[in-house]
C-alpha positions in Angstrom: 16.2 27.9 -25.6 16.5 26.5 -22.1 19.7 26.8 -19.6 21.7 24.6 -18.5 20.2 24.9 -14.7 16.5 24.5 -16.0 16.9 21.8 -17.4 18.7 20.4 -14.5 15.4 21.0 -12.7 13.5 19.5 -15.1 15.5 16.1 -15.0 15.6 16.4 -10.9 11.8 16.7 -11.1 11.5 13.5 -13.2 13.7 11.4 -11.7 12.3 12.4 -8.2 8.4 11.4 -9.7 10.1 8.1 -10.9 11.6 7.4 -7.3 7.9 8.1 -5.9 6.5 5.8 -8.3 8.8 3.2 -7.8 8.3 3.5 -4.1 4.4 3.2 -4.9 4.9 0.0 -6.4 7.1 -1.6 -3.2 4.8 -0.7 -0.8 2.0 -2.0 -3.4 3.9 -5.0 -3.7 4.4 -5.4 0.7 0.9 -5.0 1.6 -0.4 -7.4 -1.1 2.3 -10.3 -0.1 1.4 -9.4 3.6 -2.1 -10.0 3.2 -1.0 -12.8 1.5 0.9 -13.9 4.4 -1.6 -13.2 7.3 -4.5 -15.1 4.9 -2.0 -18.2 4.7 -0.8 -18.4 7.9 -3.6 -18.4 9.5 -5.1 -21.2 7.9 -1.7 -23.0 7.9 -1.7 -22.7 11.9 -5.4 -23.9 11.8 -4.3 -27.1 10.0 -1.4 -28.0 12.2 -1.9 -31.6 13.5 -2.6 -31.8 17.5 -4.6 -28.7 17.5 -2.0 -27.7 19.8 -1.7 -23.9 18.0 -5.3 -23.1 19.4 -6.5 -21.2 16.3 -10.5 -21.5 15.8 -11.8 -21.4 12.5 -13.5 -17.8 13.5 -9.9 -17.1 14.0 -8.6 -18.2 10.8 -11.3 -16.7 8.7 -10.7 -13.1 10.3 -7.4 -13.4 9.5 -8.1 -13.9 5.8 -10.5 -11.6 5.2 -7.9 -9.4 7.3 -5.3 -10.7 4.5 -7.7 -10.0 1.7 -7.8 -6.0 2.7 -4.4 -5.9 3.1 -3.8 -7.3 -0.5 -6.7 -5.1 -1.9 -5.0 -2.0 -0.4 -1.8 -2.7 -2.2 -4.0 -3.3 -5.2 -5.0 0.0 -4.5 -1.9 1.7 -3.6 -0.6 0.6 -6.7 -3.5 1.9 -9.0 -2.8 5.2 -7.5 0.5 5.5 -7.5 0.5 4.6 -11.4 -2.2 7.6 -11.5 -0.4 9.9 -9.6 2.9 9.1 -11.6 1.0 10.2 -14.8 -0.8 13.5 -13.2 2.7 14.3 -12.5 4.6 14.1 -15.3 1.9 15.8 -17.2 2.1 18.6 -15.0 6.1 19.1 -14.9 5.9 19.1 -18.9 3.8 21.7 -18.9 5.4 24.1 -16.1 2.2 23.7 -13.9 2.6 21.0 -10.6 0.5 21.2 -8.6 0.4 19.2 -5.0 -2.3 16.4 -3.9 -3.3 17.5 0.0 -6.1 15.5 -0.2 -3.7 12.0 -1.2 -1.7 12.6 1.6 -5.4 12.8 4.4 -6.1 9.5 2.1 -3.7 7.7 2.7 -3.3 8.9 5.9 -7.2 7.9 6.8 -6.5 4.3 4.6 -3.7 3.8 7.2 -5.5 4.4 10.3 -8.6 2.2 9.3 -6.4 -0.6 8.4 -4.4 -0.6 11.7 -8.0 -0.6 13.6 -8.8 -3.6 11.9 -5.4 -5.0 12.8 -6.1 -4.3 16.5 -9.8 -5.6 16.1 -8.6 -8.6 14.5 -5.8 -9.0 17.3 -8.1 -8.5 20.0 -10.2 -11.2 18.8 -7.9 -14.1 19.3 -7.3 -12.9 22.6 
C-alpha cells in the first residue's frame, strides 16, 4: 500500500510533466506563428504600393525561407515535447526517471543556429 506522502510525489511528478508538456506545445505554437509572421510580412512589405518600404525580392525570399525554419522548428519542438511527455510518464510509473542532458545541448545548439540565421538574414537587408 502506498502513503499518503508518496503518492503526493507521484501526482507532483505528473502534474509537473503535464506543465512541461503544455509549455512544449506554446512555444511549439510561437515559433510556428512567428515564422508565419516573418514569411508574410515580408512579402506583405514587398507588395506595398510606391516601393517606398525598399524590400527587394532577395529580401523577401530570405525572410520566408527564414519563416519556413522558424515554423519547422516549432513543428519540431512540438514532436518532441509530445515524445518527451510520453518517456516521462513511462518512467515515473515505473519508479525509474531518468533526465535527458543531451535535450537540453539540443535545444540549446537548435537555439543558437536559429539566432545565427536571424543575424545572417538581418545583416543582409542591411
Amino acid at each position: 500500500m502506498m502513503r499518503s506522502t508518496d503518492m503526493n510525489l507521484r501526482v507532483t511528478d505528473h502534474l509537473a510533466n503535464e506543465r512541461t508538456f503544455l509549455a512544449y506545445v506554446r512555444t511549439s505554437l510561437s515559433l510556428m506563428a512567428f515564422g508565419f509572421v516573418i514569411a508574410k510580412f515580408a512579402v506583405l512589405a514587398h507588395a506595398m504600393p510606391g516601393g517606398q518600404v525598399g524590400v527587394s525580392p532577395g529580401t523577401a525570399m530570405s525572410s520566408h525561407r527564414l519563416g519556413i525554419v522558424f515554423a519547422a522548428i516549432g513543428v519540431l519542438v512540438g514532436a518532441i515535447g509530445s515524445w518527451r511527455f510520453v518517456v516521462v510518464d513511462t518512467e515515473l510509473k515505473r519508479d525509474e526517471y531518468h533526465s535527458a542532458p543531451w535535450l537540453a545541448i539540443a535545444v540549446g545548439a537548435a537555439t543558437v543556429i536559429t539566432g545565427i540565421l536571424v543575424i545572417m538574414n538581418l545583416l543582409r537587408v542591411l
